[in-house]
N, C-alpha and C positions, 0 to 999 in steps of 0.2 A: 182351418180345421184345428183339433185339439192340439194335434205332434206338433202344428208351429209356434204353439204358444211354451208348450213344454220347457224346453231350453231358456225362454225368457223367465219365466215365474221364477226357475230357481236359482235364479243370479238376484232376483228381491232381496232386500233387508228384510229379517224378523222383526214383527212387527206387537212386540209383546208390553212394550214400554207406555202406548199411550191407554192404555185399561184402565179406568177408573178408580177397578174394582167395584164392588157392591150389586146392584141389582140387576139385572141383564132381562131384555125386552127381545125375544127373536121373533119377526115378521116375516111372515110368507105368504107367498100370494097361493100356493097348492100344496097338499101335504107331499112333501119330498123336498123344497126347495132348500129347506135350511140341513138336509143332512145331505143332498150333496151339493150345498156350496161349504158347508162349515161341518159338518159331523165331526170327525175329528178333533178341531178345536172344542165344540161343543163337550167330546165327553169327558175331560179335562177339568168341566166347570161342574159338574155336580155338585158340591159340595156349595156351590153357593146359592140365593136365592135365584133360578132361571125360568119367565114364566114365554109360553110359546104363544102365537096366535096365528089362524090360519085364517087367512081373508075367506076364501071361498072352500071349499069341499073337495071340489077338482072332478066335478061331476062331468065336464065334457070332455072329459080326454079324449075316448073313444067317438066322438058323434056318427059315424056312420055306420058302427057295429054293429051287428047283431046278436052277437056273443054276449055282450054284457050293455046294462040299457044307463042311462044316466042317474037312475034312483038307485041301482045296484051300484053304481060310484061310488054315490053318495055317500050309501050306509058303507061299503069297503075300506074307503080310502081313507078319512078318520083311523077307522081300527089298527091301521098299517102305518098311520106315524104312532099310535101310542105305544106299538109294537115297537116299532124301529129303534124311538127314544127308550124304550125298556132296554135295547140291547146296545144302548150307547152307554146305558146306567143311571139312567132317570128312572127311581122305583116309582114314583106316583108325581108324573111331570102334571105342571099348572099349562092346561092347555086351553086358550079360547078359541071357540069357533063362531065366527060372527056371520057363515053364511049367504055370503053376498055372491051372486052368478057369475059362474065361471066363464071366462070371457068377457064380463062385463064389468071390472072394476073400473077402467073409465068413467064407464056413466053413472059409475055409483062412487064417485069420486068426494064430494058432499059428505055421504054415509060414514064412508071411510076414516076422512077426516075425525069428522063428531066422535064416531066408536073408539079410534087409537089416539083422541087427546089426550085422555086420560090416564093412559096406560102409557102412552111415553112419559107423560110429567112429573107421573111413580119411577121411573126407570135412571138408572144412571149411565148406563151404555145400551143402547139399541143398535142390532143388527136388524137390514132390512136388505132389498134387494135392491140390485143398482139401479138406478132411474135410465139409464142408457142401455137393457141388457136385451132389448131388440122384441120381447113378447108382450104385450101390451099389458097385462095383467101386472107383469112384474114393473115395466114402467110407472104403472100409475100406482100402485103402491110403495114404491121407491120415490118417485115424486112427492108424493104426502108424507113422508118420513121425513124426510130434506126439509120440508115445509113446516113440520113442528117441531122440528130438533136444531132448528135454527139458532133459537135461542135456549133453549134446553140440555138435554143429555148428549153424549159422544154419539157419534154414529158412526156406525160402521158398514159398509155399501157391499154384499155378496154379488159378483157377475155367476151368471148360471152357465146362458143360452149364449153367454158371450165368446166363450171358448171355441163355439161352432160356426158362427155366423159371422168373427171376426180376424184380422191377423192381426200382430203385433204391431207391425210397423206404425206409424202417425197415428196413432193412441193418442189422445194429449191427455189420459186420464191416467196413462202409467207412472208416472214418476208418484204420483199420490198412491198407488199400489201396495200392499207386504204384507209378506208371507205371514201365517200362523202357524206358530211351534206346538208339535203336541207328536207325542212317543208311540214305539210301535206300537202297544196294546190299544193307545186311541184309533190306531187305522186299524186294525184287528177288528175293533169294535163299530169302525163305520163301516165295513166292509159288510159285516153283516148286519146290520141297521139296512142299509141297502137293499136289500137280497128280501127283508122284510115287504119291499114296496114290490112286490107280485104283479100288482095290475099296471103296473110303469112299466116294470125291469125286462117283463118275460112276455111274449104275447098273451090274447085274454081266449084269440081263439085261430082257427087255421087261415081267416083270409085276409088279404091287403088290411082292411080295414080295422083290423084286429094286431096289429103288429105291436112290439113294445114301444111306449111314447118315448123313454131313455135310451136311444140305440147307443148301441155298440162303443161308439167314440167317446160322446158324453160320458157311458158309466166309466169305461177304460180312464177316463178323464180324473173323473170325481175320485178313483181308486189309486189313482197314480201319480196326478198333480199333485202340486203344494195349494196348500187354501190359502186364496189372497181376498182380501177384503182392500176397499179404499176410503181412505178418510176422507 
């Protein structure tokens, strides 16, 4: 659970040194991933060139609702990172969305490829999501980062799901771990970035099936932890 990780993250080294500087590439597999693994740090970088891309839409969060149907996703959940990023301090963030089925980056693992070669080989630091972070979406797009920034740009690895699904203990991925430095007004500002993602954070309607996909722990996580990326 989150509380056991707590106490390890922030005995982490700040992890400010290996930045290349210059272009920054954030990958995510759903809109919400990268503000809460990295918001904070993110809103720190405005000032530089940071372009966003969302694999998928995040159209099936909900699949057995009623409340809200997968094409209501669709069009939603875009609007709610451009929000988000607007209240991290992104006036007019470079966002692409390549659209590929949620739940199905695996299979569309190929596509993937092809779409973000290009866009890591412009980039000089890319964040992506860890390839270990236990949701398959985030795997395989964290997988494909690994795979073209091999010989390329810095990477830098966001866990998400890993906070919930893991403890501390026999990690062999922590000691490559560290923190990201960024001041109260950047958590101010992810906090409510956050709060932006409605259809994540807050149920969509009254039953089982309609619950928030970010419960409780997670966002208590996102709002409270230190942001650790792994090199």
């Amino acid at each position: 659970m989150p509380e056991d990780w707590r106490t390890t993250l922030t005995t982490l080294p700040l992890f400010p040194a290996d930045d290349p500087g210059g272009r920054v590439l954030v990958l995510s597999a759903h809109p919400d991933d990268e503000v809460l693994a990295v918001g904070g740090w993110l809103a720190g970088q405005v000032d530089r060139p940071v372009t966003f891309v969302t694999a998928t839409d995040g159209e099936a969060s909900h699949p057995d609702s009623t409340a809200i149907s997968a094409e209501e996703l669709r069009a939603r959940r875009p609007g709610e990172l451009q929000d988000a990023l607007a209240r991290l301090g992104f006036e007019d963030p470079t966002i692409y969305r390549l659209g590929l089925p949620d739940g199905g980056l695996t299979a569309a693992r190929d596509e993937l490829r092809a779409l973000l070669q290009p866009m890591v080989g412009a980039a000089d630091l890319v964040l992506a999501p860890f390839e270990a972070d236990g949701h398959p979406d985030h795997d395989a797009l964290g997988e494909v980062a690994v795979e073209l920034c091999a010989d390329g740009p810095t990477l830098w690895r966001f866990p998400i799901w890993t906070w919930v699904w893991t403890r501390p203990d026999a990690q062999e991925w922590l000691p490559s771990a560290r923190r990201l430095a960024f001041g109260a007004d950047a958590e101010r500002r992810k906090c409510a970035a956050l709060a932006a993602f409605a259809t994540q954070v807050s149920p969509v309607g009254d039953a089982a099936a309609d619950a928030a996909i970010v419960e409780e722990a997670l966002l208590r996580h996102a709002i409270e932890a230190p942001e650790v990326v792994i090199a």
